[in-house]
PyMOL CGO cylinders between C-alpha atoms (Angstrom):
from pymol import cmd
from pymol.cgo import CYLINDER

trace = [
    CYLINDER, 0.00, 0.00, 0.00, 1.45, 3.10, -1.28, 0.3, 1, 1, 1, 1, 1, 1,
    CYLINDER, 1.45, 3.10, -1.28, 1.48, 6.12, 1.41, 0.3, 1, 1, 1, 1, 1, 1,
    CYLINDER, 1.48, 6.12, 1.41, 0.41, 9.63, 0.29, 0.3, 1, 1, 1, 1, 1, 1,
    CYLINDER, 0.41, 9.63, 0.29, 3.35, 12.32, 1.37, 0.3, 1, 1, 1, 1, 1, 1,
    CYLINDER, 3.35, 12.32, 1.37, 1.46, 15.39, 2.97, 0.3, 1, 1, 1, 1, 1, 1,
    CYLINDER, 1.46, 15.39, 2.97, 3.46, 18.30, 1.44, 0.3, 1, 1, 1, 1, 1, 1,
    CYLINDER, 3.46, 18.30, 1.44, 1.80, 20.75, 4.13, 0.3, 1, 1, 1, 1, 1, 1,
    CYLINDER, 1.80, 20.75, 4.13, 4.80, 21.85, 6.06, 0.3, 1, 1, 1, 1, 1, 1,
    CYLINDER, 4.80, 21.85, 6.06, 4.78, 23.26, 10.26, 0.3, 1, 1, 1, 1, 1, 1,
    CYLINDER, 4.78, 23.26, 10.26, 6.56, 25.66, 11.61, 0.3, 1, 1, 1, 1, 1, 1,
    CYLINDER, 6.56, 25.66, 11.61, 9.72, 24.48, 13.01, 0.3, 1, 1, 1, 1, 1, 1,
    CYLINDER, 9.72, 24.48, 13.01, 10.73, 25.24, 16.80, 0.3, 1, 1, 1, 1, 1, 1,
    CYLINDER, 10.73, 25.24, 16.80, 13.07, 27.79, 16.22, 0.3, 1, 1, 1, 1, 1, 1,
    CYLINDER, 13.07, 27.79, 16.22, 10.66, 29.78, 13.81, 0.3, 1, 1, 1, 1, 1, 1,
    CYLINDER, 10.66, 29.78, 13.81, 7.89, 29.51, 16.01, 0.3, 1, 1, 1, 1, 1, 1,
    CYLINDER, 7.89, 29.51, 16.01, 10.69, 31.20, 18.88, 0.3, 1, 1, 1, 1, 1, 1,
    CYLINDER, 10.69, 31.20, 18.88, 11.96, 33.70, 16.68, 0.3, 1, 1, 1, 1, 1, 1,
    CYLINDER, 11.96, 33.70, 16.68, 7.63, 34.83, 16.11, 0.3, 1, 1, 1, 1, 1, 1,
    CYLINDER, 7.63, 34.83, 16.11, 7.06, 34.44, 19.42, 0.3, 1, 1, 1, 1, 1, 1,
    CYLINDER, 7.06, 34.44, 19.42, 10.16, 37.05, 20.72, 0.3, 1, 1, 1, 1, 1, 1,
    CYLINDER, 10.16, 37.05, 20.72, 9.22, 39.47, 18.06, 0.3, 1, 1, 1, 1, 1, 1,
    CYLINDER, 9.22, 39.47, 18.06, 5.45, 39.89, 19.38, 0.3, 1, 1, 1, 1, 1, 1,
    CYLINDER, 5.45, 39.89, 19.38, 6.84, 39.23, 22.61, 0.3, 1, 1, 1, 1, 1, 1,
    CYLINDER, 6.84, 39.23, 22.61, 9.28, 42.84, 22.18, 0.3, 1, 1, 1, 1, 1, 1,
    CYLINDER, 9.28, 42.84, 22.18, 6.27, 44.35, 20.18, 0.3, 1, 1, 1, 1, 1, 1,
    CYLINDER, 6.27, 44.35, 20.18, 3.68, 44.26, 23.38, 0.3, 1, 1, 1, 1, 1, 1,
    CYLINDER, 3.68, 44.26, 23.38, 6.97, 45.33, 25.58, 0.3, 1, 1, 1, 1, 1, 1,
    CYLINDER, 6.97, 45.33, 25.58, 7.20, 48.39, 23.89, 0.3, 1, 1, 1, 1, 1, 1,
    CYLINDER, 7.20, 48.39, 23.89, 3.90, 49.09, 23.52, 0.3, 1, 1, 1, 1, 1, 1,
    CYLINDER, 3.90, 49.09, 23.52, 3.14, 48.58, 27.19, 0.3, 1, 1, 1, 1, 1, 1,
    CYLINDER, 3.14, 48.58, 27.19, 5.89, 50.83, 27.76, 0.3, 1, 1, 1, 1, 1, 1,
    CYLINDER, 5.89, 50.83, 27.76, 5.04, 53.66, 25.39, 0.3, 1, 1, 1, 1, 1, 1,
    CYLINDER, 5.04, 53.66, 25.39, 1.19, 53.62, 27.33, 0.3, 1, 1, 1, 1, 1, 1,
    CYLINDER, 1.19, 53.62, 27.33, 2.67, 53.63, 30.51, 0.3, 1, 1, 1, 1, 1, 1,
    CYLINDER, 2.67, 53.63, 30.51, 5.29, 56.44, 29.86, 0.3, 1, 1, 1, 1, 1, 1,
    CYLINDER, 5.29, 56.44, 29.86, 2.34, 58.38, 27.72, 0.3, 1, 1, 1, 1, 1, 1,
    CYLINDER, 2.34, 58.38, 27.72, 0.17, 57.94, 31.19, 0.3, 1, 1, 1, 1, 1, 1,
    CYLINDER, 0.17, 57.94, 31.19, 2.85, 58.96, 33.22, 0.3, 1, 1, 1, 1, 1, 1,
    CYLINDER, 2.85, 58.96, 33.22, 3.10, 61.86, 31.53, 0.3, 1, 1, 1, 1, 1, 1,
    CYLINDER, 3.10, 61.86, 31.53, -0.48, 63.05, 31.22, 0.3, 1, 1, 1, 1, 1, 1,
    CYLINDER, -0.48, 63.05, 31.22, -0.90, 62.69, 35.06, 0.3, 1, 1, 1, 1, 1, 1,
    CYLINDER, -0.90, 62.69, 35.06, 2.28, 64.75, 35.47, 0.3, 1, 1, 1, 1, 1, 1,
    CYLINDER, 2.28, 64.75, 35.47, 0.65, 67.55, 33.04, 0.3, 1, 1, 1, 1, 1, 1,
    CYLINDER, 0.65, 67.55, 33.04, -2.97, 67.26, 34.82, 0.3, 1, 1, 1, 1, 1, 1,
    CYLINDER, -2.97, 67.26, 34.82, -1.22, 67.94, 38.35, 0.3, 1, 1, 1, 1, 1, 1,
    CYLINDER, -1.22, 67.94, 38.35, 1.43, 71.07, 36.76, 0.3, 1, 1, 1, 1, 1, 1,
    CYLINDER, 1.43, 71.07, 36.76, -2.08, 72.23, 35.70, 0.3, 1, 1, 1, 1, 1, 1,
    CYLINDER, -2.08, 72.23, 35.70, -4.06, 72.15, 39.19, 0.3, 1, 1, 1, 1, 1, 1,
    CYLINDER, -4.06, 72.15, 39.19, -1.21, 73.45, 41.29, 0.3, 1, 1, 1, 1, 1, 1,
    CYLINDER, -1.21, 73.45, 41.29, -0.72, 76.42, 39.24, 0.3, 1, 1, 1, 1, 1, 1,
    CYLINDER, -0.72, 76.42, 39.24, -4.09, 76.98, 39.09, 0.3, 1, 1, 1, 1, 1, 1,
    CYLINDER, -4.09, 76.98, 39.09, -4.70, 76.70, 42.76, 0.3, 1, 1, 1, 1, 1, 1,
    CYLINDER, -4.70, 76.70, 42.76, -1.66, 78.84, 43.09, 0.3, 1, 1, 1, 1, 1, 1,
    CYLINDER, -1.66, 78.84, 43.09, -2.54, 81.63, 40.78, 0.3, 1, 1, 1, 1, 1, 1,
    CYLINDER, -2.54, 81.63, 40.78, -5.90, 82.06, 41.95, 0.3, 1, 1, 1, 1, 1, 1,
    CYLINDER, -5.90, 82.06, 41.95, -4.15, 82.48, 45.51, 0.3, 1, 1, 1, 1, 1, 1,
    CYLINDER, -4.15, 82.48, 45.51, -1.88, 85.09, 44.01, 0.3, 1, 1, 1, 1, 1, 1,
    CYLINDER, -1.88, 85.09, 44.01, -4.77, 87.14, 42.21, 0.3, 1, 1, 1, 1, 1, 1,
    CYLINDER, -4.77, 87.14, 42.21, -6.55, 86.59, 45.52, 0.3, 1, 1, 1, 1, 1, 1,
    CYLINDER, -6.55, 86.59, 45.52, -3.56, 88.41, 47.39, 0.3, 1, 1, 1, 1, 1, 1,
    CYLINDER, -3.56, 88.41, 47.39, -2.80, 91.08, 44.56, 0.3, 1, 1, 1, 1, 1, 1,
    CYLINDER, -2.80, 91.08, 44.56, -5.99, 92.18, 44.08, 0.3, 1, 1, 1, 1, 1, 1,
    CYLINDER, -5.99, 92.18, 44.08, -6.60, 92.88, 47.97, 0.3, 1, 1, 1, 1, 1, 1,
    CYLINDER, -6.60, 92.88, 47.97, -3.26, 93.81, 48.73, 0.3, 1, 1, 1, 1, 1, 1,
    CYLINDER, -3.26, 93.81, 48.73, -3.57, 96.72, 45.62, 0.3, 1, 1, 1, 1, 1, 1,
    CYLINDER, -3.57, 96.72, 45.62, -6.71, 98.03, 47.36, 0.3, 1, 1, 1, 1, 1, 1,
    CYLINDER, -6.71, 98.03, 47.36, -5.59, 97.76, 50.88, 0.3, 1, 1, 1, 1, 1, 1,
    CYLINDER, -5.59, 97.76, 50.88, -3.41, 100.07, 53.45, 0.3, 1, 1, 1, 1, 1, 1,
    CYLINDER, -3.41, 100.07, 53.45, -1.43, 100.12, 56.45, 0.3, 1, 1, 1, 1, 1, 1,
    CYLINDER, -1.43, 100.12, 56.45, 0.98, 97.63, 55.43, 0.3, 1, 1, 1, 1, 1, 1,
    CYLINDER, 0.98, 97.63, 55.43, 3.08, 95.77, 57.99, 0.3, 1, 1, 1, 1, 1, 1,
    CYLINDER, 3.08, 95.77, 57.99, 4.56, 92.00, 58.91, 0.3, 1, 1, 1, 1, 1, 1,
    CYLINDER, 4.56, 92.00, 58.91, 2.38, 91.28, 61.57, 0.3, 1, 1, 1, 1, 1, 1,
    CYLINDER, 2.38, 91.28, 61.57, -1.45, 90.10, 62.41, 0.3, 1, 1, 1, 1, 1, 1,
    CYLINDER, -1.45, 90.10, 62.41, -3.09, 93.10, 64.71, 0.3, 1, 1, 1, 1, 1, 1,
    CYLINDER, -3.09, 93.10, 64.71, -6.53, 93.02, 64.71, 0.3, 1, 1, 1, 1, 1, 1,
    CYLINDER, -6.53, 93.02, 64.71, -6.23, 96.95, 64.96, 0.3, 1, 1, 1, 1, 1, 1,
    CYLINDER, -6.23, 96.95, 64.96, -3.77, 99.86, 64.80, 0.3, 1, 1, 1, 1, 1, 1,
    CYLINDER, -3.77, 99.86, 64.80, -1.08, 97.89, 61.65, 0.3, 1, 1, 1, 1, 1, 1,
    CYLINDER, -1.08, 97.89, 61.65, 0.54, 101.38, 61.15, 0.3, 1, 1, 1, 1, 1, 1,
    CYLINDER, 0.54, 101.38, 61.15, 3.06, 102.09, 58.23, 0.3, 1, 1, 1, 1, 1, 1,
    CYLINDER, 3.06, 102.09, 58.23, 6.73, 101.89, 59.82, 0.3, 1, 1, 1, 1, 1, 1,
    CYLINDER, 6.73, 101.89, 59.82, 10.29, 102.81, 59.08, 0.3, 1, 1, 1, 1, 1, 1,
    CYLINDER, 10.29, 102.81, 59.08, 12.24, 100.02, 60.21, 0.3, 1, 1, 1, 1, 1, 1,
    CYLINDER, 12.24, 100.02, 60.21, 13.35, 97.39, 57.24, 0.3, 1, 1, 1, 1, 1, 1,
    CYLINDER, 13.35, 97.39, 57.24, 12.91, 94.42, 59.45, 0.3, 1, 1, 1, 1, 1, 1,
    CYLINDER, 12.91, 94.42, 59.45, 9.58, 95.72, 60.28, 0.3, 1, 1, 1, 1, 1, 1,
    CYLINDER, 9.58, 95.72, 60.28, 7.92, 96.78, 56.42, 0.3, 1, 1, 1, 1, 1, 1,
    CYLINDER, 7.92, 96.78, 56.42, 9.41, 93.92, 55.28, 0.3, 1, 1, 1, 1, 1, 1,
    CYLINDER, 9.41, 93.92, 55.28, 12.11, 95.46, 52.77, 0.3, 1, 1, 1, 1, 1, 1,
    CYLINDER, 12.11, 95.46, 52.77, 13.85, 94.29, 50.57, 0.3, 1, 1, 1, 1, 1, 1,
    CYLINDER, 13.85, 94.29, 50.57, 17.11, 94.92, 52.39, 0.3, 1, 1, 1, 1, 1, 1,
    CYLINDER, 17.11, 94.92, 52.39, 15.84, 92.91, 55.36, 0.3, 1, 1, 1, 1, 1, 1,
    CYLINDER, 15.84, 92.91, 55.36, 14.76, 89.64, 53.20, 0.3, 1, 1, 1, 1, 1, 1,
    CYLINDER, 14.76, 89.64, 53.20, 11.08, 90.25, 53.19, 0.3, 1, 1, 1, 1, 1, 1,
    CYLINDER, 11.08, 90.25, 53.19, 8.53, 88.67, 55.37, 0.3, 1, 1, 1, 1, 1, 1,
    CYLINDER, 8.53, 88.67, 55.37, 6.75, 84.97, 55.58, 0.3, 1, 1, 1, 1, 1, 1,
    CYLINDER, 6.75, 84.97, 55.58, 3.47, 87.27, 56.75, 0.3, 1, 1, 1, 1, 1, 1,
    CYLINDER, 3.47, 87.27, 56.75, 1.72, 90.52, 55.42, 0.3, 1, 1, 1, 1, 1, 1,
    CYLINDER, 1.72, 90.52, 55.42, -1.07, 92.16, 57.45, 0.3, 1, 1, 1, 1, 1, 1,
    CYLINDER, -1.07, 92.16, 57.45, -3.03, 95.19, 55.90, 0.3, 1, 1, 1, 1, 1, 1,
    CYLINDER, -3.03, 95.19, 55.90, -5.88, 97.13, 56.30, 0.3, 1, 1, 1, 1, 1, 1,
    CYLINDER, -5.88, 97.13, 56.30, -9.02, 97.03, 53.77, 0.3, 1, 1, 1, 1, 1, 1,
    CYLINDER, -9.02, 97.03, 53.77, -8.27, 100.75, 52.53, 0.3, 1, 1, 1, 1, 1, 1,
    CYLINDER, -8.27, 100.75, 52.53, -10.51, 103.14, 54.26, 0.3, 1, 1, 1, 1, 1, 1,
    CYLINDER, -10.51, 103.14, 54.26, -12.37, 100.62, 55.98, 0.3, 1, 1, 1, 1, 1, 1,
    CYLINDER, -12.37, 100.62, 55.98, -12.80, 100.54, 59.85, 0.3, 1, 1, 1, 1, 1, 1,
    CYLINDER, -12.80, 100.54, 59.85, -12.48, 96.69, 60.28, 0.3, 1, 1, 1, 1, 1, 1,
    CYLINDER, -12.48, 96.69, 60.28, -10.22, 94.19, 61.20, 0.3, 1, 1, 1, 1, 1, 1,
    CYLINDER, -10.22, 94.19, 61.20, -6.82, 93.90, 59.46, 0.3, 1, 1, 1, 1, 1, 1,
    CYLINDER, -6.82, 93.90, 59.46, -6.67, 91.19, 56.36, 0.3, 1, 1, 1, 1, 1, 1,
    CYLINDER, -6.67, 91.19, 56.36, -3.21, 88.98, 56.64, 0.3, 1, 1, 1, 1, 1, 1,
    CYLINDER, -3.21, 88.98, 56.64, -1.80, 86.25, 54.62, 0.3, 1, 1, 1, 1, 1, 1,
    CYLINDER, -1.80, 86.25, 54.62, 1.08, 83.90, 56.08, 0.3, 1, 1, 1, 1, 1, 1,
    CYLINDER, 1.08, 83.90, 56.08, 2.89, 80.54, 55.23, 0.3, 1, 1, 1, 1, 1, 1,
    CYLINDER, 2.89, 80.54, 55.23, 1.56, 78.12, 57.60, 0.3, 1, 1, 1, 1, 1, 1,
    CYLINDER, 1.56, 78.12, 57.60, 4.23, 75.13, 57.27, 0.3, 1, 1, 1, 1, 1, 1,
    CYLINDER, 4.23, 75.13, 57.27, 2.69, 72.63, 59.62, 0.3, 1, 1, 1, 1, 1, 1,
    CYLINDER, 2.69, 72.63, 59.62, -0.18, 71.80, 56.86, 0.3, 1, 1, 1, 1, 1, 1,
    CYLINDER, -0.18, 71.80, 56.86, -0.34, 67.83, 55.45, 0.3, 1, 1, 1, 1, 1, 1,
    CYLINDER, -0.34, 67.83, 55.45, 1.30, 68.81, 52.44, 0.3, 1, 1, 1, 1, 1, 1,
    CYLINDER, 1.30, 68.81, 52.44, 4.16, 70.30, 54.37, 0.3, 1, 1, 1, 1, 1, 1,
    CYLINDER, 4.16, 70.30, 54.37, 3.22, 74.05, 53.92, 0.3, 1, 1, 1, 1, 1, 1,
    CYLINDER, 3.22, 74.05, 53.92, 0.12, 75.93, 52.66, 0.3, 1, 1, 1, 1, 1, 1,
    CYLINDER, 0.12, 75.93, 52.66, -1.31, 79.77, 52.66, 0.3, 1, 1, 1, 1, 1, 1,
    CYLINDER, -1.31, 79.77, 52.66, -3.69, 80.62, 54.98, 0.3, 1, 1, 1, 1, 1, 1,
    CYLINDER, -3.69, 80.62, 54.98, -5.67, 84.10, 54.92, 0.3, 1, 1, 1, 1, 1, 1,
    CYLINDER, -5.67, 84.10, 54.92, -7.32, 85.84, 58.02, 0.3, 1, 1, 1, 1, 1, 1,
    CYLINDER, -7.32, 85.84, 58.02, -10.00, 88.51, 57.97, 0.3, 1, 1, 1, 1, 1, 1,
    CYLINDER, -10.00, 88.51, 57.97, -10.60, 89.21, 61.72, 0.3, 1, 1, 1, 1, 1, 1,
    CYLINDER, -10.60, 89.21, 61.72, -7.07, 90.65, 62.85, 0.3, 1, 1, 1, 1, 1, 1,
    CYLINDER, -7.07, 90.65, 62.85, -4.59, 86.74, 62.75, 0.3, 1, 1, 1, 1, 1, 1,
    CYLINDER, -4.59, 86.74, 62.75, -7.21, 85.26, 65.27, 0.3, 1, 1, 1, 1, 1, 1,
    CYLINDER, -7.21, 85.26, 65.27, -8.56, 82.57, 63.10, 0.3, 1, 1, 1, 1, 1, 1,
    CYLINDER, -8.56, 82.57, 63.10, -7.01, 81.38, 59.94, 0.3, 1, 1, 1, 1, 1, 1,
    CYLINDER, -7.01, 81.38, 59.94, -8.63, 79.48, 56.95, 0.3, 1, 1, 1, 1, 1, 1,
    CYLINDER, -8.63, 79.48, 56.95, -6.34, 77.81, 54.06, 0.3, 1, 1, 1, 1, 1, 1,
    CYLINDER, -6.34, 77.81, 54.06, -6.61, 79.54, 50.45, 0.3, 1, 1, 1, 1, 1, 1,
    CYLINDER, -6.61, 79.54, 50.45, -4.16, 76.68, 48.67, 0.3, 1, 1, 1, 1, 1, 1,
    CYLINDER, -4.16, 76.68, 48.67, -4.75, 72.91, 48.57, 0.3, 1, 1, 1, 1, 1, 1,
    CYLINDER, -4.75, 72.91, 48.57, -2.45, 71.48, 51.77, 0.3, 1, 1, 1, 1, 1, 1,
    CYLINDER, -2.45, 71.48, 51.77, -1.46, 68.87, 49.67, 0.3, 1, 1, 1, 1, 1, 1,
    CYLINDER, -1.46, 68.87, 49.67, 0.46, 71.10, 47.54, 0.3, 1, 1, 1, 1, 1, 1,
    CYLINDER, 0.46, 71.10, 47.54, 3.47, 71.81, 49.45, 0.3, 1, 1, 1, 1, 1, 1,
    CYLINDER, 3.47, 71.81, 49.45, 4.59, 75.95, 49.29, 0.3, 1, 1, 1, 1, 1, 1,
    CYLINDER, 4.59, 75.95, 49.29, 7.91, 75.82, 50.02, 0.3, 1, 1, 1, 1, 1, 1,
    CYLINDER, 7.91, 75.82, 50.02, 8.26, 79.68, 50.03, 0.3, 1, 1, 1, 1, 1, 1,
    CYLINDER, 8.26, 79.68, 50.03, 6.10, 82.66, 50.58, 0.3, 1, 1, 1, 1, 1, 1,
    CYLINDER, 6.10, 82.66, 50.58, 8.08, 85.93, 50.73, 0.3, 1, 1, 1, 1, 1, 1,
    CYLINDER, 8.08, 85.93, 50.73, 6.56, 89.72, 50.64, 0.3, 1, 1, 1, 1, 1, 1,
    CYLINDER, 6.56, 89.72, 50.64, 8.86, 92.47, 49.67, 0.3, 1, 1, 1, 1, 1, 1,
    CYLINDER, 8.86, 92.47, 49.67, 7.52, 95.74, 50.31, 0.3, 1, 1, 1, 1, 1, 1,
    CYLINDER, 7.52, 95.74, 50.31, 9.27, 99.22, 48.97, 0.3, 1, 1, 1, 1, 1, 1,
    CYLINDER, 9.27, 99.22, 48.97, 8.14, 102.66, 49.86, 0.3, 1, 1, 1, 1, 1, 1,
    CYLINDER, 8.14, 102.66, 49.86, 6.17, 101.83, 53.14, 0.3, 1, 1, 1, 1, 1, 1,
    CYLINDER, 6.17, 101.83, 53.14, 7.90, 104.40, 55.79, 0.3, 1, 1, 1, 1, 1, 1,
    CYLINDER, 7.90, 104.40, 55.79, 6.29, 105.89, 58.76, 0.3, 1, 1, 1, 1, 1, 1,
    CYLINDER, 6.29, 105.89, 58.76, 6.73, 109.02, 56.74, 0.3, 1, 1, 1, 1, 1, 1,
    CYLINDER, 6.73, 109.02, 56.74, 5.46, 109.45, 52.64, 0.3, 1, 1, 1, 1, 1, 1,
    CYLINDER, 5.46, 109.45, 52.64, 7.91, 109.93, 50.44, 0.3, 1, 1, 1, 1, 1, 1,
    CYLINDER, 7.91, 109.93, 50.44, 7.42, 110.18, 46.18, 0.3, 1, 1, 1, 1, 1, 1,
    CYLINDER, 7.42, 110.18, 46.18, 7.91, 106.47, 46.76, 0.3, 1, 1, 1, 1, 1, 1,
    CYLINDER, 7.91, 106.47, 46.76, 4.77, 104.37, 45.59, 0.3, 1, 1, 1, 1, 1, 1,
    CYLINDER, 4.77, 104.37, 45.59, 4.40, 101.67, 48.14, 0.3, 1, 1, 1, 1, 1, 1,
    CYLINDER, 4.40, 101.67, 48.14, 4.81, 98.52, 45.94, 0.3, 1, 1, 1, 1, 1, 1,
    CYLINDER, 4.81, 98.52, 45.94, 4.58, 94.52, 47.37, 0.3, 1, 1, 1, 1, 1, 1,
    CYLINDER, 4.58, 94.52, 47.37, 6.20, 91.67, 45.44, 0.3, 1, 1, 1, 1, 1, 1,
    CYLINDER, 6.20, 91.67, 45.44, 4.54, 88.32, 46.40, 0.3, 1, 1, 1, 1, 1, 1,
    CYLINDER, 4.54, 88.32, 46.40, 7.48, 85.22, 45.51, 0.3, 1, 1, 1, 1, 1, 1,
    CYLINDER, 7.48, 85.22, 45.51, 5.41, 81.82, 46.11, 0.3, 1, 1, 1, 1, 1, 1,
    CYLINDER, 5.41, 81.82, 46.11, 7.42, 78.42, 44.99, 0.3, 1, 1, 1, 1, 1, 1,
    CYLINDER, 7.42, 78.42, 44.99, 5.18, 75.37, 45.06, 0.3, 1, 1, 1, 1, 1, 1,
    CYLINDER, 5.18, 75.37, 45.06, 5.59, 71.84, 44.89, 0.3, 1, 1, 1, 1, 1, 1,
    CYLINDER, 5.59, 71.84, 44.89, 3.02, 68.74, 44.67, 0.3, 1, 1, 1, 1, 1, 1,
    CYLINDER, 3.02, 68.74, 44.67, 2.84, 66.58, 47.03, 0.3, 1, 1, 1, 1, 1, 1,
    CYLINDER, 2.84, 66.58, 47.03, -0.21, 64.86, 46.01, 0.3, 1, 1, 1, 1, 1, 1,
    CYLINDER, -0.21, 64.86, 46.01, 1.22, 61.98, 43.93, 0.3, 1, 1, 1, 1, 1, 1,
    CYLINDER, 1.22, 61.98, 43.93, 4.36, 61.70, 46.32, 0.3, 1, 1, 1, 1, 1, 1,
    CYLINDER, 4.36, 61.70, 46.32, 6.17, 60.08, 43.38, 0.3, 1, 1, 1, 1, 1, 1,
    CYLINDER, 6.17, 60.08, 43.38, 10.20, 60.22, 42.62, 0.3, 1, 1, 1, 1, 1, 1,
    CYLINDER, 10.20, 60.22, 42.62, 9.78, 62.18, 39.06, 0.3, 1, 1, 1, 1, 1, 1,
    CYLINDER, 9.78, 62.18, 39.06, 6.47, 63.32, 39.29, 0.3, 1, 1, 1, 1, 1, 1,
    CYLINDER, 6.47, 63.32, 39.29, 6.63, 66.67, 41.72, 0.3, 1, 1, 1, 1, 1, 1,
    CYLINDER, 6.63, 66.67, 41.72, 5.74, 69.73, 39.83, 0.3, 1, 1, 1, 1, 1, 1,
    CYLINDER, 5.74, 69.73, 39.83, 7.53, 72.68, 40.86, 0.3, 1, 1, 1, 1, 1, 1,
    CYLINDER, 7.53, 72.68, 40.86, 6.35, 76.36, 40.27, 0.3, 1, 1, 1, 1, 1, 1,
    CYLINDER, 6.35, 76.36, 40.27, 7.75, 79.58, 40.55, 0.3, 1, 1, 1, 1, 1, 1,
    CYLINDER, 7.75, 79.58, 40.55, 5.67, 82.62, 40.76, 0.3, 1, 1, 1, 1, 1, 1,
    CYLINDER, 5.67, 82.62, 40.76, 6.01, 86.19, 41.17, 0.3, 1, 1, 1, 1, 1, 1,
    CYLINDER, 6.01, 86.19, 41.17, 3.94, 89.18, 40.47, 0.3, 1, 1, 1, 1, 1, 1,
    CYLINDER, 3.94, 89.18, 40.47, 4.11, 92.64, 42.16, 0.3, 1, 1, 1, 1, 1, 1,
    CYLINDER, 4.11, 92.64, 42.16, 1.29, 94.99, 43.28, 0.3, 1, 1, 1, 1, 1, 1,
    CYLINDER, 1.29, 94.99, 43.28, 1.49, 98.73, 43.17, 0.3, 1, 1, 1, 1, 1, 1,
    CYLINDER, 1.49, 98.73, 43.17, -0.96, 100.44, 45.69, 0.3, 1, 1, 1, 1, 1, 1,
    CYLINDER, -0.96, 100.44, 45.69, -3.88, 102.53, 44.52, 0.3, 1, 1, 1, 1, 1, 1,
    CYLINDER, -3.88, 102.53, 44.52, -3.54, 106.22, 45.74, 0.3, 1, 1, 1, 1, 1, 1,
    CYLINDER, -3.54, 106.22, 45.74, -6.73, 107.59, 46.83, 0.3, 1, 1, 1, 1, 1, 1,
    CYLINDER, -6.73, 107.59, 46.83, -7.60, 110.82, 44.78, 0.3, 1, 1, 1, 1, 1, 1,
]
cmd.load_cgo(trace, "trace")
């Protein structure tokens, strides 16, 4: 009995290796590429939110700040008065100051202040009071870290001069919120505020 020969041929072991690598480095670097694309979008989404949260503190601050008066370094519910000494007015000269207290301009309330409260979860947050320093309320997410909060004030002296009292606000923020290696966002912002003169 004569036996038919089956010309179909298999894949041999070493082919079906070699295929089996090649999709093997394919799905590799596609994983990869999704993971690295992901990683990146969530580091974009969270540069996004902590500079908005930041700038809407620092619009918060400049736009009080240019209406306000009585600038000093301290929280007094009444009597902030304009002063002479750097270390006081927060000059320039004398490194600035981690708090600002003001007065709402013309108004007979309780000083406004702004100060870096380090002991929030994120490791340090602004906080804003409206009655004078005696209670505080946060105005930036505590789980984005503010490393730095500086006011530098120019032409605030016990006596006016043709100096326009001016404040530069320098915030630096990091995000703690993913507390990743490689995925902190760091931010640097400044803006100054020139006082409105009443006519």
């Amino acid at each position: 009995m004569m036996k038919r020969r089956n010309g179909t041929k298999g894949f041999t072991l070493l082919e079906m290796i070699v295929a089996v690598g090649i999709f093997s480095m394919v799905a590799v670097l596609a994983s990869g590429s999704a993971f690295l694309f992901h990683r990146l979008q969530r580091k974009a989404i969270n540069a996004q939110n902590v500079h908005d949260n930041i700038r809407f503190a620092l619009d918060t601050m400049a736009r009080e700040i240019r209406t306000g008066d009585k600038f000093c370094h301290v929280s007094l519910p009444t009597g902030c008065v304009n002063v002479s000494a750097p270390s006081l007015n927060c000059s320039w000269a004398s490194g600035g100051c981690t708090q600002f207290s003001f007065r709402e301009s013309l108004a007979d309330t309780p000083n406004i202040a702004y100060r870096l409260n380090t002991g929030a979860p994120g490791g340090g947050a602004i906080q804003k009071s409206t009655d004078g320093g005696v209670q505080w309320y946060y105005i930036t997410d505590p789980e984005r870290t503010i490393s730095t909060l500086r006011f530098y004030a120019s032409g605030i002296t016990a006596f006016p001069d043709e100096e326009q009292e001016r404040v530069t606000i320098v915030i630096e923020v990091k995000s703690a919120y993913l507390a990743k290696p490689g995925e902190e966002s760091r931010l640097l912002l400044q803006t100054t505020v020139t006082k409105r003169k009443a006519l």
